[in-house]
C-alpha positions in Angstrom: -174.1 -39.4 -32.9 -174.5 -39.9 -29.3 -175.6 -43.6 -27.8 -179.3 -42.9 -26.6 -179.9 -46.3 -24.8 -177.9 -45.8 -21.3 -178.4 -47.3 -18.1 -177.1 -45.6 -15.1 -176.0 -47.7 -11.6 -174.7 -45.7 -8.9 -172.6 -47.4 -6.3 -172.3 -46.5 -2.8 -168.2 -46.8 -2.7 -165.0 -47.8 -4.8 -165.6 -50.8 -3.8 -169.0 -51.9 -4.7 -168.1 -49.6 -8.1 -165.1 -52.4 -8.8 -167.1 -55.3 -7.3 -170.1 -54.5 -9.7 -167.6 -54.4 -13.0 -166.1 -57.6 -12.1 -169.3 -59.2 -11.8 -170.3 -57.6 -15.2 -167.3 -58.4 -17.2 -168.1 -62.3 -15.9 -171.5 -62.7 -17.0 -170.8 -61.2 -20.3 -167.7 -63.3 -20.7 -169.9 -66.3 -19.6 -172.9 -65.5 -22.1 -170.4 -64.4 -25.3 -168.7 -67.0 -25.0 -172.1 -69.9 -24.5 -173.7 -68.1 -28.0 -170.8 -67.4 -29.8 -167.4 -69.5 -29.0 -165.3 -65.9 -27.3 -165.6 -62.7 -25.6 -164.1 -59.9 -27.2 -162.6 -57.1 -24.4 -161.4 -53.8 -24.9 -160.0 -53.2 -21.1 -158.8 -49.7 -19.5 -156.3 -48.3 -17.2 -156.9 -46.7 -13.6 -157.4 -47.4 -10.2 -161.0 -49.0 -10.3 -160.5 -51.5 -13.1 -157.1 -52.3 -11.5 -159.3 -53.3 -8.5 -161.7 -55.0 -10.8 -158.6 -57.3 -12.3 -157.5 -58.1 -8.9 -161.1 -59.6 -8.2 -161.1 -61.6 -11.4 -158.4 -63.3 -10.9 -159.5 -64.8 -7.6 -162.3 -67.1 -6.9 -165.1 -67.6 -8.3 -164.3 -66.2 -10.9 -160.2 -67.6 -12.0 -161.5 -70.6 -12.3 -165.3 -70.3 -13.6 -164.5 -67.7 -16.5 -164.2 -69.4 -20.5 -160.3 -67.7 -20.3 -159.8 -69.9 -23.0 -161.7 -68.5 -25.2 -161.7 -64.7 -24.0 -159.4 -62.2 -26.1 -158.0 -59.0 -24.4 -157.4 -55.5 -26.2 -156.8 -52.2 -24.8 -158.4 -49.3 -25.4 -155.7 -47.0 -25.3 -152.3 -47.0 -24.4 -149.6 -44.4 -23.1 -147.0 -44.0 -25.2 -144.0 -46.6 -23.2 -142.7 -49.4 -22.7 -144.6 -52.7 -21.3 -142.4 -52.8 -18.4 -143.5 -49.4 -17.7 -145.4 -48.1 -14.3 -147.5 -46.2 -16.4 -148.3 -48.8 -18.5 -152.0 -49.9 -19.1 -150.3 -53.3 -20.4 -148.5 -54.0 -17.4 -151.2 -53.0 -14.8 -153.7 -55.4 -16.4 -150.7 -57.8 -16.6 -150.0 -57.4 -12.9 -153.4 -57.8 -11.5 -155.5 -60.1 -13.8 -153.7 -61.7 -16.9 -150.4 -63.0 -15.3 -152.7 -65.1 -12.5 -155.6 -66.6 -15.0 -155.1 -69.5 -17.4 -155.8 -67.4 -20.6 -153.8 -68.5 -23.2 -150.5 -65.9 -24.6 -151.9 -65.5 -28.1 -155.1 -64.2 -26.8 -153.7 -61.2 -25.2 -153.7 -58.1 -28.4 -151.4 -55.9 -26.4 -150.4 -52.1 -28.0 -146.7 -52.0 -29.0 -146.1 -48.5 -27.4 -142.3 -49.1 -27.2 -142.6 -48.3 -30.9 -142.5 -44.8 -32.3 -146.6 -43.9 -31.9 -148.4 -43.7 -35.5 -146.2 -47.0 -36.0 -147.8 -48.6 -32.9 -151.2 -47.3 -34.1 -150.8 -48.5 -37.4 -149.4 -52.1 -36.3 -152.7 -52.2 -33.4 -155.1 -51.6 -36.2 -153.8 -54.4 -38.5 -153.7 -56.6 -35.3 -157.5 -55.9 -34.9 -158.5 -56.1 -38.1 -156.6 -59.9 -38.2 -158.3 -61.2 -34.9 -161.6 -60.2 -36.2 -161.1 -61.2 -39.6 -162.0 -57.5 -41.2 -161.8 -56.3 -44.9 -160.3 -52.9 -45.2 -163.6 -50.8 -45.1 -165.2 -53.3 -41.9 -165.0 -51.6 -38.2 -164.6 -54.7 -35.5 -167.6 -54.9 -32.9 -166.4 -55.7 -29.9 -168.4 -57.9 -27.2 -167.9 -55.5 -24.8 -165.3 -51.9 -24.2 -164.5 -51.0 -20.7 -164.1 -47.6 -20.5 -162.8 -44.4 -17.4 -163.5 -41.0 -17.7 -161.5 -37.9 -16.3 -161.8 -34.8 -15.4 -161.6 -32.9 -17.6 -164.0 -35.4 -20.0 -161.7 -37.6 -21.8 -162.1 -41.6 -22.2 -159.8 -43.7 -23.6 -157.1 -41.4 -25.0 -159.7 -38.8 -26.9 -158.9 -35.8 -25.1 -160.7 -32.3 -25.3 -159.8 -30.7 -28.6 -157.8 -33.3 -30.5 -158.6 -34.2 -34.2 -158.8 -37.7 -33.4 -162.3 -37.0 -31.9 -163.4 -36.4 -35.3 -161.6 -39.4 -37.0 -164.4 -41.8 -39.1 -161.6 -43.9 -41.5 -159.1 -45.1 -38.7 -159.4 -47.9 -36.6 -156.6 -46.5 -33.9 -154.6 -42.7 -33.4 -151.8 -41.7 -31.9 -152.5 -38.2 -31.4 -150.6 -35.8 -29.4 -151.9 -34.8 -26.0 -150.5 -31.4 -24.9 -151.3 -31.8 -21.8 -149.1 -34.3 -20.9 -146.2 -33.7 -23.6 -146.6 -37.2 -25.3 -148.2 -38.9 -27.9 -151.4 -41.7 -26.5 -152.0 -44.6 -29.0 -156.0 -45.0 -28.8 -158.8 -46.7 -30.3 -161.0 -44.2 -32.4 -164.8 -43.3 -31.9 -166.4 -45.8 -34.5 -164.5 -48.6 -32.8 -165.7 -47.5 -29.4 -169.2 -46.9 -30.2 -169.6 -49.9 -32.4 -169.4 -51.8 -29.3 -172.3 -54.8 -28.1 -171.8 -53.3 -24.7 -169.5 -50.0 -23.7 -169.4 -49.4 -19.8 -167.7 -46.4 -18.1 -166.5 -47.2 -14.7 -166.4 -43.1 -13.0 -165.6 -42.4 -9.4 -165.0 -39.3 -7.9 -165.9 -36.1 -6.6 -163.8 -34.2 -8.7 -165.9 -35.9 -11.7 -169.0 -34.7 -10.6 -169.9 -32.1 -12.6 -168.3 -33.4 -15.9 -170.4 -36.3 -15.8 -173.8 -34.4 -15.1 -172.5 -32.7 -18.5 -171.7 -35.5 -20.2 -175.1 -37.5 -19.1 -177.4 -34.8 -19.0 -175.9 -31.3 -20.8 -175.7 -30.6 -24.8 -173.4 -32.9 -27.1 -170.2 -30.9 -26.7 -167.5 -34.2 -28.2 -165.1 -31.5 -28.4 -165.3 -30.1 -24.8 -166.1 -33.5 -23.2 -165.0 -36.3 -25.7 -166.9 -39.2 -23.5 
């Protein structure tokens, strides 16, 4: 079913769009972690949460966040190596995790340098461990930061692929035509099950996707976010 509470902010610039998820991300760590003891993040790849990492770990916010107490996830993952430049791992790495005092056993990264259902299957017993899940139990994350393309997509559900439909799973590795290579992605429930879920789009080229996917009929197949 599609979420029916939304709240739409429109930035004026790439800028203000990373400034305002930044400042997002720190209030919800802050309050997560005041009620309940962590924060629970689900982050994403691309070239406005890479800006948005490279604000969080400067001032005010390196030194004022619970890192502690924060642990990171990804959403979805290409299918290579950390050391990879198209790594979500290593971007996040790069511009936020390497330069904040969270601590190394708090960061849940994918293992894509293993063969992909393997990775998927491996993420999905991570999660359920950190969370503390029986076998039937989906995690609910504090909060899932999530892009959008194109073409529709988020995380690594694109157009047409089962995994769109899957209900039992926790992760897929489906295989994206598209792009010749298997993603390695967190499924629907586990998205949607979410305290908070935030799409960070930018973009002419996105334009009309999004008027679809805000205001047109629930197509999941033809637009997945």
């Amino acid at each position: 079913m599609p979420l029916t509470k939304q709240e739409l902010r429109i930035c004026p610039d790439a800028v203000a769009l990373a400034s305002e998820m930044a400042e997002e991300f720190g209030c919800l760590a802050t309050a997560s972690v005041a009620t309940s003891g962590q924060f629970t993040v689900a982050l994403v790849g691309g070239s406005t949460p890479k800006a948005a990492y490279a604000l969080l770990a400067r001032e005010p916010y390196r030194s004022s966040l619970p890192w502690a107490h924060i642990h990171v996830f990804w959403g979805d993952e290409r299918h290579v190596p950390p050391n990879h430049r198209d790594s979500n791992y290593r971007m996040a790495h790069e511009a936020l995790l390497s330069k904040v005092a969270i601590p190394p056993n708090n960061i849940h990264r994918i293992r894509a340098e293993h063969p992909a259902p393997e990775a998927a299957c491996s993420y999905a017993v991570r999660i359920r461990t950190v969370f503390g899940l029986r076998h039937e139990e989906c995690p609910r994350f504090d909060l899932v930061l999530l892009g959008m393309g194109p073409d529709g997509h988020t995380a690594s559900l694109f157009p047409g692929t089962a995994v769109i439909h899957e209900r039992a799973q926790l992760v897929g590795a489906p295989w994206v035509e598209a792009f010749n290579s298997y993603r390695i992605t967190m499924t629907p429930p586990v998205l949607r099950n979410a305290k908070r879920v935030i799409f960070t789009v930018g973009g002419a080229e996105k334009v009309e996707t999004l008027y679809q996917v805000l205001r047109g009929d629930y197509q999941p197949d033809r637009y997945p976010s």
